[in-house]
C-alpha positions in Angstrom: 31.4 -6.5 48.9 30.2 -4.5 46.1 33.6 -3.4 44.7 34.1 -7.1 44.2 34.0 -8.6 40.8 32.2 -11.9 41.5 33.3 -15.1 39.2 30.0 -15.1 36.5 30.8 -11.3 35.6 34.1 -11.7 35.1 33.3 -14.3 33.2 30.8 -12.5 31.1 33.0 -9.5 30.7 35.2 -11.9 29.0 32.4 -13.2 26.9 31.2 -9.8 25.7 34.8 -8.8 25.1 34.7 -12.2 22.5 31.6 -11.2 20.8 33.2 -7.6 20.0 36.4 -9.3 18.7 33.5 -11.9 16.5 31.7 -9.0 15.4 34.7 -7.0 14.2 35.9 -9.4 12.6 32.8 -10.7 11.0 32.3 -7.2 9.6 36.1 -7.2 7.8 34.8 -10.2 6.1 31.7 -8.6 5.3 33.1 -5.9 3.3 34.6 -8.6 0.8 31.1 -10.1 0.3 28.7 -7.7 -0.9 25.7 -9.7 -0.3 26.6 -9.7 3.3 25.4 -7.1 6.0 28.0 -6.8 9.0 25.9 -6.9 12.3 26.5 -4.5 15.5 29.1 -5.2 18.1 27.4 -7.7 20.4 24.5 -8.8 18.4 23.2 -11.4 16.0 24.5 -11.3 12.2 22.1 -10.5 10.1 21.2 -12.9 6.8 22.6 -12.3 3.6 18.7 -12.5 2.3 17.8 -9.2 4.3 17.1 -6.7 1.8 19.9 -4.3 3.3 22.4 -1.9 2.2 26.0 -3.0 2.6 27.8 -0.5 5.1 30.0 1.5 3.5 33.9 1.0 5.0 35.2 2.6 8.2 38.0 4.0 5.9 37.0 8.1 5.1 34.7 7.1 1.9 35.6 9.2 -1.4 33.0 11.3 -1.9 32.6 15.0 -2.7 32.3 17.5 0.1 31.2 20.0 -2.8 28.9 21.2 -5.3 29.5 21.5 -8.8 30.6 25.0 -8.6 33.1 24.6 -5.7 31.1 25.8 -2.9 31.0 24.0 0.0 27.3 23.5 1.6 27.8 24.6 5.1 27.7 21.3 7.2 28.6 18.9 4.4 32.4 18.2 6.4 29.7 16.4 9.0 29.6 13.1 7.0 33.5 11.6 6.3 32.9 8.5 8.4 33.5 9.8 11.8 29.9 8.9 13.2 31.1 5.2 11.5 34.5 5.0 13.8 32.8 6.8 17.2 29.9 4.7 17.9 29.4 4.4 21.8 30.2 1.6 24.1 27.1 1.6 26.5 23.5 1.8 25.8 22.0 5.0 27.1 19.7 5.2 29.7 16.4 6.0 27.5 16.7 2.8 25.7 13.7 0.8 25.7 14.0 -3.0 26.2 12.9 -5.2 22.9 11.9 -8.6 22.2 15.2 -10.3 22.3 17.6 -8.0 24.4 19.2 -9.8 27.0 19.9 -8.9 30.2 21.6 -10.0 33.4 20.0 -10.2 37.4 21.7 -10.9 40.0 19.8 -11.1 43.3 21.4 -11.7 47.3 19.9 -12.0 50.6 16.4 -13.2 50.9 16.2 -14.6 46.9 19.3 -15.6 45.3 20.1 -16.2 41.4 22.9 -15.1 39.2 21.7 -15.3 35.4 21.4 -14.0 32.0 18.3 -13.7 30.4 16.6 -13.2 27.3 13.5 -11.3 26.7 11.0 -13.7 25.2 8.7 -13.5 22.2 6.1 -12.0 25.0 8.3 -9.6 25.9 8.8 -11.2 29.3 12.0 -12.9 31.3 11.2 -15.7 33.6 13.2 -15.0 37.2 12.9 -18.3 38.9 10.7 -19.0 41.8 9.3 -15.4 41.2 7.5 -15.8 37.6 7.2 -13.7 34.6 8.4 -10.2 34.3 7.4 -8.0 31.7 10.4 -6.1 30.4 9.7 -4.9 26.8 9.2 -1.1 27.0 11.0 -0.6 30.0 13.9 1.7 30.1 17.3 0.7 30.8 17.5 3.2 33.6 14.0 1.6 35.0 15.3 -2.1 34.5 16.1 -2.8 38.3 13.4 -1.0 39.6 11.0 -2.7 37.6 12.7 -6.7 38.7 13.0 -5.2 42.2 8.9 -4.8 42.7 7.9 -7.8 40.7 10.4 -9.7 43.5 8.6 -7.7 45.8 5.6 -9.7 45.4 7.1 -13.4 46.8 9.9 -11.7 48.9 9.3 -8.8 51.3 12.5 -7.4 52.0 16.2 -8.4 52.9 17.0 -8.8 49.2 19.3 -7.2 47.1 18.7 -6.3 42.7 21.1 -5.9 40.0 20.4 -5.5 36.6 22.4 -5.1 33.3 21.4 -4.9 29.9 23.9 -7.1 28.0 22.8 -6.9 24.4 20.5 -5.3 21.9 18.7 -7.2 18.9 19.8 -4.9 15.8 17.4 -2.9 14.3 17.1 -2.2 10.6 16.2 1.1 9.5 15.5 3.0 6.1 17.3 6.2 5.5 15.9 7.6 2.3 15.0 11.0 0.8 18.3 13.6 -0.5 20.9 11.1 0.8 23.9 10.0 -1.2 22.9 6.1 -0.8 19.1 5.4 0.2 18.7 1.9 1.7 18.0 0.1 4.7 20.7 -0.4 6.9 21.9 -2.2 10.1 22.7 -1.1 13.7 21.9 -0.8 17.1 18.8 1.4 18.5 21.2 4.0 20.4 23.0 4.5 17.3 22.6 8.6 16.5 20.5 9.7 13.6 24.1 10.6 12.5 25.3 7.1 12.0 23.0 6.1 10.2 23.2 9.2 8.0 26.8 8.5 8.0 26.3 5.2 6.9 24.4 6.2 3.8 26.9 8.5 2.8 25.7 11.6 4.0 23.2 14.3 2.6 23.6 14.8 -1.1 25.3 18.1 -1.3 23.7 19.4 -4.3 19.7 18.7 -3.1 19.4 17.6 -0.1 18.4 19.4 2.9 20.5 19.8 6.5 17.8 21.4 8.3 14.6 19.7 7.2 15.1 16.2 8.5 12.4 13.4 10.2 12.4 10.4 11.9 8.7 8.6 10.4 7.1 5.8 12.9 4.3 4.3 11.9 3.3 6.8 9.7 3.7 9.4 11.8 6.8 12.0 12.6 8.4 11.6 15.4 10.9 14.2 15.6 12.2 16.9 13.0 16.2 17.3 13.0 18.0 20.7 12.1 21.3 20.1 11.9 22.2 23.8 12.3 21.3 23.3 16.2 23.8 20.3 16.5 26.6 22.3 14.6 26.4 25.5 16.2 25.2 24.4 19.7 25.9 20.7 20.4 21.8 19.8 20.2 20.0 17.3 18.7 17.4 14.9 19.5 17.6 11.6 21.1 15.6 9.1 19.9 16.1 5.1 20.4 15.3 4.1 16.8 13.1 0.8 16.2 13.1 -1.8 13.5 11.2 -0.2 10.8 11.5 3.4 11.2 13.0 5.6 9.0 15.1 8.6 8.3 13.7 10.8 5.9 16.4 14.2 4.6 14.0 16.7 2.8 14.8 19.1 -0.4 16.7 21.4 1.0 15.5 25.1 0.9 16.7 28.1 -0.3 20.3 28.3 -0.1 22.5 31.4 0.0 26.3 31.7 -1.0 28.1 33.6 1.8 31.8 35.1 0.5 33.8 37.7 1.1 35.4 38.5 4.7 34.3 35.3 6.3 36.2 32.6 7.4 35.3 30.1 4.5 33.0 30.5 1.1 29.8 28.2 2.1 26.2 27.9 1.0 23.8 28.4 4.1 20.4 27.0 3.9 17.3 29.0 5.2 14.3 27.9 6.7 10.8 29.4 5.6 11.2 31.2 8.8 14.2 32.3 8.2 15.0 34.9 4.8 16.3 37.8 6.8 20.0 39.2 6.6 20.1 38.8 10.5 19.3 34.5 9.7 22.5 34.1 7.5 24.6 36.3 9.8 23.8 34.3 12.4 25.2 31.0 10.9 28.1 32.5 9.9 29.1 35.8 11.4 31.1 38.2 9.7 34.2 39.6 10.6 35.2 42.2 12.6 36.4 44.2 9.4 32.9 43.5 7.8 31.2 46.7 7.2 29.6 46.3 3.9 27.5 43.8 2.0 26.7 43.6 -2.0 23.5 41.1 -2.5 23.9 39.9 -5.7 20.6 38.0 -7.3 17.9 37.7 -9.3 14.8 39.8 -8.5 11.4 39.3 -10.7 13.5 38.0 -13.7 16.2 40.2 -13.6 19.7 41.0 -12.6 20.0 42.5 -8.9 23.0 44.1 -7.5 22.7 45.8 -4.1 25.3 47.3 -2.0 24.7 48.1 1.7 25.9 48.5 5.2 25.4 45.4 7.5 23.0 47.0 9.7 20.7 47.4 6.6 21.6 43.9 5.2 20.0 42.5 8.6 16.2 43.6 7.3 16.8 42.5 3.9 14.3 40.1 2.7 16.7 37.4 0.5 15.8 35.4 -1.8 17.2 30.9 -3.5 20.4 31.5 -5.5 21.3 34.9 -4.1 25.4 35.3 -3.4 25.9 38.1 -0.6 29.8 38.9 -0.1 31.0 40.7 3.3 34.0 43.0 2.8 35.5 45.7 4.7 34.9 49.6 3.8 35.9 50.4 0.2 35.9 48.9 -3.2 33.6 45.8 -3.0 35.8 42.2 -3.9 33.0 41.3 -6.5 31.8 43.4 -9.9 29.1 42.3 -12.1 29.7 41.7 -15.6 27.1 40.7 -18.5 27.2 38.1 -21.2 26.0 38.9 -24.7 25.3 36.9 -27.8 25.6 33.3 -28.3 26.2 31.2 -25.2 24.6 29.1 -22.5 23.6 30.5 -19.7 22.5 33.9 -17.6 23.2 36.9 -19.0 25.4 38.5 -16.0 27.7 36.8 -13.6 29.5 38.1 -10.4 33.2 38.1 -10.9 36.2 38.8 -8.6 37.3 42.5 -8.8 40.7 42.0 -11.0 39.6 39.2 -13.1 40.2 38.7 -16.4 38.3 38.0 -19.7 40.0 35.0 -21.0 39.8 32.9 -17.2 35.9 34.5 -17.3 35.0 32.9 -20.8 36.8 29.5 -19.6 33.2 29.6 -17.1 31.1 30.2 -20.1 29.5 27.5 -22.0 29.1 27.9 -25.7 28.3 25.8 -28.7 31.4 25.9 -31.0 29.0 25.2 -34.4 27.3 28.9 -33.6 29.5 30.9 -31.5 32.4 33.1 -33.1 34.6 32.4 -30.4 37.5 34.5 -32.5 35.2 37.4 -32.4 34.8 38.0 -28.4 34.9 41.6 -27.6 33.5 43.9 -25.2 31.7 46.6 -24.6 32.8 49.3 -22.0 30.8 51.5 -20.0 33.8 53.7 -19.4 34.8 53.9 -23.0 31.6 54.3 -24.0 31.8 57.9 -21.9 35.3 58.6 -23.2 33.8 58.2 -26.8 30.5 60.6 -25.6 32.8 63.0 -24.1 34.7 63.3 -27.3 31.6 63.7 -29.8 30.5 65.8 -27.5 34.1 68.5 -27.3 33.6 68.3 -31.4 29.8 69.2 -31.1 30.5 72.1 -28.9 33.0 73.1 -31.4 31.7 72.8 -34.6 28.3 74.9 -32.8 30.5 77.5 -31.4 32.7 77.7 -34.8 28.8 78.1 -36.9 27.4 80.6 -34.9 30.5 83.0 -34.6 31.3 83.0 -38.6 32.3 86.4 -40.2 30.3 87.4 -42.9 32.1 89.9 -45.6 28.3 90.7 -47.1 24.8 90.4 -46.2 24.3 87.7 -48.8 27.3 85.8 -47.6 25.4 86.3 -43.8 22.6 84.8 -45.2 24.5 81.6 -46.7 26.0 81.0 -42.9 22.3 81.7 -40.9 21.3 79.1 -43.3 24.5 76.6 -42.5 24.3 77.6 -38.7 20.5 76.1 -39.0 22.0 73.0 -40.6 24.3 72.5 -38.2 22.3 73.1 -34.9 20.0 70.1 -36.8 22.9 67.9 -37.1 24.1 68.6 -33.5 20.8 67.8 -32.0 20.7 64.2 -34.0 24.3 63.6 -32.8 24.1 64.6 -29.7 21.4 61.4 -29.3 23.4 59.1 -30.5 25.0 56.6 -27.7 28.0 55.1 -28.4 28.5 51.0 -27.7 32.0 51.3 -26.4 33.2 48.4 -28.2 36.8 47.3 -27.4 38.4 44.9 -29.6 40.3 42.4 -27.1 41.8 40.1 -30.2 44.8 40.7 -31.5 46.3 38.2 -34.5 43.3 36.4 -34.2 44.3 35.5 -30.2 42.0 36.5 -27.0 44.0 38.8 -25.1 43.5 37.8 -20.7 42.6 42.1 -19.8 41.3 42.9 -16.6 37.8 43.3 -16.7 35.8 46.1 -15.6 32.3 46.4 -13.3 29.2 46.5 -15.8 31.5 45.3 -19.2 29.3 43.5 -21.4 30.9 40.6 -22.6 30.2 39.8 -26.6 29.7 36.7 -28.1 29.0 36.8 -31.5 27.0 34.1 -33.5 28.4 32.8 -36.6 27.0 33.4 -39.7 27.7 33.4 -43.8 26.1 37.1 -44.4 27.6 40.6 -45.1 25.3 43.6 -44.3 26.2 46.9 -46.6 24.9 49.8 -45.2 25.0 53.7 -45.0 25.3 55.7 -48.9 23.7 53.2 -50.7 20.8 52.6 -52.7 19.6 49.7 -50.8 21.0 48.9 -47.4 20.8 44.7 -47.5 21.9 41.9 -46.3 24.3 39.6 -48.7 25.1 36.0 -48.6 29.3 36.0 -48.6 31.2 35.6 -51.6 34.7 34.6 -51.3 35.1 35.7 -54.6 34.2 39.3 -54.6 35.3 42.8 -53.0 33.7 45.9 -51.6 33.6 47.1 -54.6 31.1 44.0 -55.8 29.4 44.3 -52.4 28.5 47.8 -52.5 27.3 47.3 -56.7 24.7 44.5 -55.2 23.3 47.2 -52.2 22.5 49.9 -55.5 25.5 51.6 -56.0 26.7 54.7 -54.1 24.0 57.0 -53.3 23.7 60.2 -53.8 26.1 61.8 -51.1 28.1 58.7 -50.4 31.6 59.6 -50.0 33.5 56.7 -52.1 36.9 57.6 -50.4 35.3 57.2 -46.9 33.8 53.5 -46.7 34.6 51.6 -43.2 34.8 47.7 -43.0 33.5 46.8 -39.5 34.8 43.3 -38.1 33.0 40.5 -35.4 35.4 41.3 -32.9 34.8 46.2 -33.0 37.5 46.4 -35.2 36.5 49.0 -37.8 38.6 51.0 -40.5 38.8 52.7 -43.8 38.7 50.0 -46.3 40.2 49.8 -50.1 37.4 49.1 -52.5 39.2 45.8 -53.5 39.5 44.4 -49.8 38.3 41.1 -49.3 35.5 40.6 -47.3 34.8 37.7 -44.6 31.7 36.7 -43.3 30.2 38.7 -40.6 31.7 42.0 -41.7 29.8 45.1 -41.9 30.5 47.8 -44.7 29.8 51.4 -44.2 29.5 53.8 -46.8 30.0 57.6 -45.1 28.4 60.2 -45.9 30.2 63.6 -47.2 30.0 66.7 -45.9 28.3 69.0 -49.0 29.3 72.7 -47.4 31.8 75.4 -49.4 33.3 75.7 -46.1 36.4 74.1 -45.5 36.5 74.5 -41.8 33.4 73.4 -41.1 33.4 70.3 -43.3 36.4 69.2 -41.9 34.9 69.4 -38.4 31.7 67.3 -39.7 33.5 64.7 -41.4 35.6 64.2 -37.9 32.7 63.9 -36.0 30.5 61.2 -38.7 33.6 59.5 -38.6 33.5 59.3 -34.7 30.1 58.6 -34.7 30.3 55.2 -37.4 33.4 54.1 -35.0 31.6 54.9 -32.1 27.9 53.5 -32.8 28.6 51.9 -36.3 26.3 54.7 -37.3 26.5 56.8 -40.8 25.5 59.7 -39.3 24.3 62.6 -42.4 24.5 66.4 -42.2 
């Protein structure tokens, strides 16, 4: 008897099946008018007059999964339209009954009546021969119980109760905050939080928050989302929405770039309680082959490279923006390189170990009207040593070569005690100077795409119309460039030659390091340096020869004119 499908609920099975086929088909329609909302499956459409937000299509909508620099937000593959194609057949059992709903009873044995009923603007159905029964609130799972007792009442017993709720009223809710499409938007109460979110084109990537999300009643807060729980261990709240309420996405906190030996570069938001190496790690673990982590950042204004075993990344306090890279023992995959002179933006980025400069400066935003982009060149920390080292070798020479001169008299001693003095001053200023390492990276006036080093300092020199003339002149200045004149003219307008310039040692120096001896009728372009060198003034060939090698290390060096 109960396995039996009696005559009114096959009919109504037919009936409902109908409606679906309407409502489909009344939402295909729908998307052609874009003052029309489509209703749920199995409830009333809703008037073009309602100020809702058209639904975007069930088709996967074309929007970015990304932020502007690539990165995927961890979570953002959660809104594609999915939630839009899955929505569920039945209502659940927590549903509460609304003004509206209709349901079916169907009562044998001591009472009979088959019918479908709707819930009143009281809230109530009226059963016949039994009265009112108040249904709004109830819970579908409490529905029979509830008809049961009020039919309780007339009839004692030998009576049988069976209830179904047929259809829901749609409700219209807000979903606002960090979302892609704020609005108000149509569907049933059981449809998830993600629907909806999924209807409004999911959490803006860039700003909005996946773990700081509320559902507001009234005023008041009626549950906080983290979509971390539902993504990494199937939770997330249940809550039968009403007409009214609405889904609020916060700002999204700070957010940290995980890269490296993972399965997938992502951005992982962190909760206030959450700023601990151990909290990243366990969104996204690492590898197996994980054994070291560099934290790249910003800390109190300044650049931050850190690199440390994972054990002693799990204490570590982090901080918005940071970029923490997992790699395996050895050479870490990321260096650190800085950024010099005209441009836009921070002064060091964190590069891919092998990179090179010309794919690096494609990433860095200058103004053409200001920037010399023809005159990019570096500076190298490990040239810079090789160009110490070297200065040095010649210092420790011409020391060595000063203090163990033969002397043929005592007057002749005399005249080398006095040169050794000389030169142990002129090896203590030397020795302080610190070369740049410049690297000229140009050649025929085209960038050339070298691999990169960790701490190169990227150059980026600004324009300008002035020649500077320095070193063995009268008056080391700044000139306004004449395309007219030579070195020559330029060196007349610093003074003239001073007193110990040497006028067959002058260097041009370039924008882009270049630097060599220059003929006094050279042209000069704007931007370049000249150098006057000094000469040595010693009767000793040997010795002069070594100081002049090492001044003229020094000026290439540290575009210094280094004097005896």
């Amino acid at each position: 008897m109960r396995n039996r499908e009696f005559g009114w609920q096959k009919t109504l099975r037919i009936l409902v099946c109908l409606l679906g086929w309407f409502g489909a088909a009344t939402a295909m329609s729908a998307n052609d008018n874009p003052t029309a909302v489509s209703a749920p499956q199995g409830s009333k459409t809703v008037a073009a007059s309602e100020p809702t937000v058209q639904p975007p299509p069930i088709s996967p909508p074309d929007r970015p999964l990304v932020d502007a620099e690539g990165v995927q937000p961890f979570g953002a593959n959660l809104f594609t339209g999915n939630f839009l194609r899955t929505r569920e057949d039945g209502l659940n059992p927590n549903y509460v009954v609304a003004r509206g709903d209709q349901v079916s009873v169907f009562a044998w044995g001591s009472v009979e009546f088959n019918e479908l009923f709707t819930v009143d603007a009281q809230g109530n159905i009226f059963l016949p021969g039994i009265g009112p029964v108040k249904l709004e609130g109830v819970r579908n799972a409490d529905l029979s119980r509830v008809v049961r007792t009020k039919i309780k009442d007339v009839y004692i017993n030998n009576f049988n109760v069976y209830t179904n709720l047929v259809t829901t009223q749609p409700v219209l809710v807000y979903v606002t905050g960090f979302v892609r499409h704020p609005g108000r938007y149509a569907g049933l109460p059981n449809d998830t939080l993600l629907y909806y979110l999924d209807l409004a084109g999911g959490i803006d990537t860039d700003l909005g928050s996946y773990r700081r999300i509320e559902i507001v009643r009234d005023g008041h807060v009626l549950a906080n989302v983290d979509l971390y729980d539902f993504l990494l261990n199937g939770s997330i709240p249940r809550v039968t929405l009403r007409e009214g309420d609405t889904i609020l996405v916060k700002k999204r906190g700070p957010v940290i770039e995980l890269d490296g030996d993972v399965a997938r570069q992502t951005q992982i938001e962190l909760t206030p309680l959450e700023r601990r190496g151990k909290d990243l790690l366990s969104v996204v673990p690492q590898s197996a082959g994980a054994v070291e982590v560099s934290l790249i950042g910003y800390r109190d204004g300044r650049p931050f490279n850190q690199t440390l075993p994972i054990k002693a990344f799990e204490s570590v306090e982090l901080a918005d923006g940071d970029r923490v890279v997992l790699s395996a023992a050895g050479l870490s995959p990321t260096i650190l390189v800085k950024i010099q002179g005209e441009h836009m933006g921070p002064p060091m980025m964190s590069i891919k170990r092998g990179a090179r400069l010309v794919d690096v400066l494609d990433h860095v935003r200058v103004d053409p009207a200001l920037a010399d982009v023809a005159a990019v060149h570096l500076y190298r920390p490990s040239v810079a040593r090789a160009q110490k080292d070297s200065i040095t070798d010649s210092l420790m020479r011409l020391e060595r070569d000063s203090l163990l001169a033969l002397s043929d008299s005592r007057g002749e001693a005399d005249i080398r005690k006095t040169e050794a003095e000389l030169v142990q001053t002129f090896v203590q200023r030397a020795s302080l100077i610190e070369p740049l390492g410049r690297v000229v990276t140009a050649r025929e006036g085209q960038q050339q795409n070298i691999p990169l080093e960790p701490d190169d300092t990227i150059v980026i020199p600004r324009k300008t119309d002035v020649v500077r003339v320095s070193g063995q002149v009268l008056m080391a200045q700044a000139v306004v460039h004449r395309p007219d004149i030579t070195v020559a003219d330029y060196i007349s307008m610093a003074g003239g030659y001073g007193a110990r310039a040497d006028e067959e040692r002058v260097l041009l120096l370039k924008p882009n390091a270049s630097v060599g001896i220059t003929a006094l009728d050279a042209t000069v372009n704007p931007g370049d340096e000249i150098l006057v060198l000094p000469k040595a003034d010693t009767k000793w060939v040997q010795t002069a020869a070594d100081i002049m090698d090492i001044i003229y290390k020094v000026a290439v060096s540290a575009a210094v004119a280094l004097d005896l």
